[in-house]
C-alpha positions in Angstrom: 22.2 78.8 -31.0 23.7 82.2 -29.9 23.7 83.0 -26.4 20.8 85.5 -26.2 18.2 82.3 -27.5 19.7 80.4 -24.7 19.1 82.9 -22.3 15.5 83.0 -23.0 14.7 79.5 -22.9 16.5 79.1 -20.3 14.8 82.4 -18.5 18.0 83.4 -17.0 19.4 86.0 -16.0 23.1 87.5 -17.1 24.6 88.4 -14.4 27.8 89.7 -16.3 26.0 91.8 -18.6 28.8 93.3 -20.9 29.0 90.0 -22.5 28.1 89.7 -26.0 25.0 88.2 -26.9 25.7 87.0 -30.3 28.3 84.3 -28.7 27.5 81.0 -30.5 26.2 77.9 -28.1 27.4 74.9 -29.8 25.9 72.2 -27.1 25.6 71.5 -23.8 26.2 69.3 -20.7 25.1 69.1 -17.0 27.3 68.4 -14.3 28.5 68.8 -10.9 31.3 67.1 -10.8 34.2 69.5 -11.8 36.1 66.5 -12.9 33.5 65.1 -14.7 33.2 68.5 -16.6 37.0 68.4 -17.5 36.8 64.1 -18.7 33.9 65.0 -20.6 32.3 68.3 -22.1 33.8 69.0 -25.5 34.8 72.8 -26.5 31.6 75.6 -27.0 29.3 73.8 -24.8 26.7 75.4 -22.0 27.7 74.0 -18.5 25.0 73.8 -16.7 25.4 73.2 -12.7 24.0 73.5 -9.2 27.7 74.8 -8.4 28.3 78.6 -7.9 31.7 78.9 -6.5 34.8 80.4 -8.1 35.9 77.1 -8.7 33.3 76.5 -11.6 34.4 79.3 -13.7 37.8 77.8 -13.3 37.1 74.6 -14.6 34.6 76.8 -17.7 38.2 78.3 -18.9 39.9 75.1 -18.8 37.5 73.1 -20.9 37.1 75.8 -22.8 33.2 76.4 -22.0 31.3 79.1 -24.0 28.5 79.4 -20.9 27.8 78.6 -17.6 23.7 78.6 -16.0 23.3 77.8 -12.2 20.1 75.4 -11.8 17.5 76.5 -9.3 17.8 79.7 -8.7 20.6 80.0 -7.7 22.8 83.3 -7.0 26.7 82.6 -6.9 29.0 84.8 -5.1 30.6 87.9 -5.6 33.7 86.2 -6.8 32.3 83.9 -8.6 30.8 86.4 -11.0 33.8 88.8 -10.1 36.0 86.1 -12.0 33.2 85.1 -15.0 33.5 88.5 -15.6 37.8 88.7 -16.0 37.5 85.5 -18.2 35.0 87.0 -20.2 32.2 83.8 -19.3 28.8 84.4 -20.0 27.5 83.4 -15.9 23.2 83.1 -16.2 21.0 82.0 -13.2 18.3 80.0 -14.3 15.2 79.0 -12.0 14.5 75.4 -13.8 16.2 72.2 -12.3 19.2 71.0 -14.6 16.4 68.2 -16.0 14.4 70.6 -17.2 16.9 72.8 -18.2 18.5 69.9 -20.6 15.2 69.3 -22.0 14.4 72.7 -22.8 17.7 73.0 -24.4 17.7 70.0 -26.2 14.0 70.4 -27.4 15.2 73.5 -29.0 17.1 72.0 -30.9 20.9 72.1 -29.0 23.0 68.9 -29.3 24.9 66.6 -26.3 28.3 68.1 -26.3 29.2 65.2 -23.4 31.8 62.8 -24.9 32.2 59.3 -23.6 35.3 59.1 -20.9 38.0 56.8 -22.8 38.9 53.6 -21.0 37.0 51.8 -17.9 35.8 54.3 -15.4 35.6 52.7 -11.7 33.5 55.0 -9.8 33.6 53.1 -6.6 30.2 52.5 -6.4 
């Protein structure tokens, strides 16, 4: 899926709008846990998140994210998209929750990119 498809389902809006819209989505994952993000989403995947501080974009460059769309509306900060726009991110504000976000994505056909963590995982629940 390129990323203008995904921005249509998704009815978002690009709020770095110099990006290219051919960039190819290869899956996707949902998460708010920055740490999950980094144990788990594989390379060329859409983040999506409920988290619009700097620190997302961060975390998008280290695990090598091709996209990130906020959930519910929401409108990140000035340095958030500030920073999506140095590392060249696509950043998209979506008005669906993340569950309907995933199933819109996966019903159009885009795969799980969330691998399993290796090893036990105590949580502390």
């Amino acid at each position: 899926m390129i990323l203008n498809e995904l921005i249509e389902i998704v009815d978002g809006y690009l709020h770095n709008e110099k990006i290219d819209g051919s960039i190819q989505i290869l899956g996707g994952c949902g998460a708010d846990l920055m740490s999950d993000v980094l144990a788990s989403i594989e390379p060329g995947a859409v983040l999506l998140t409920g988290l619009c501080n700097p620190q997302v974009v961060r975390t998008a460059v280290m695990a090598d994210v091709a996209a990130i769309v906020l959930v519910r509306g929401k409108i990140p900060p000035p340095q958030t998209i500030d920073l999506a726009l140095e590392e060249d991110i696509p950043l998209i504000s979506s008005p669906f929750g993340m569950f309907e976000l995933c199933g819109r994505l996966h019903k159009a056909g885009l795969p799980s990119l969330e691998k399993p963590v290796e090893g036990e995982q105590d949580c502390g629940c």
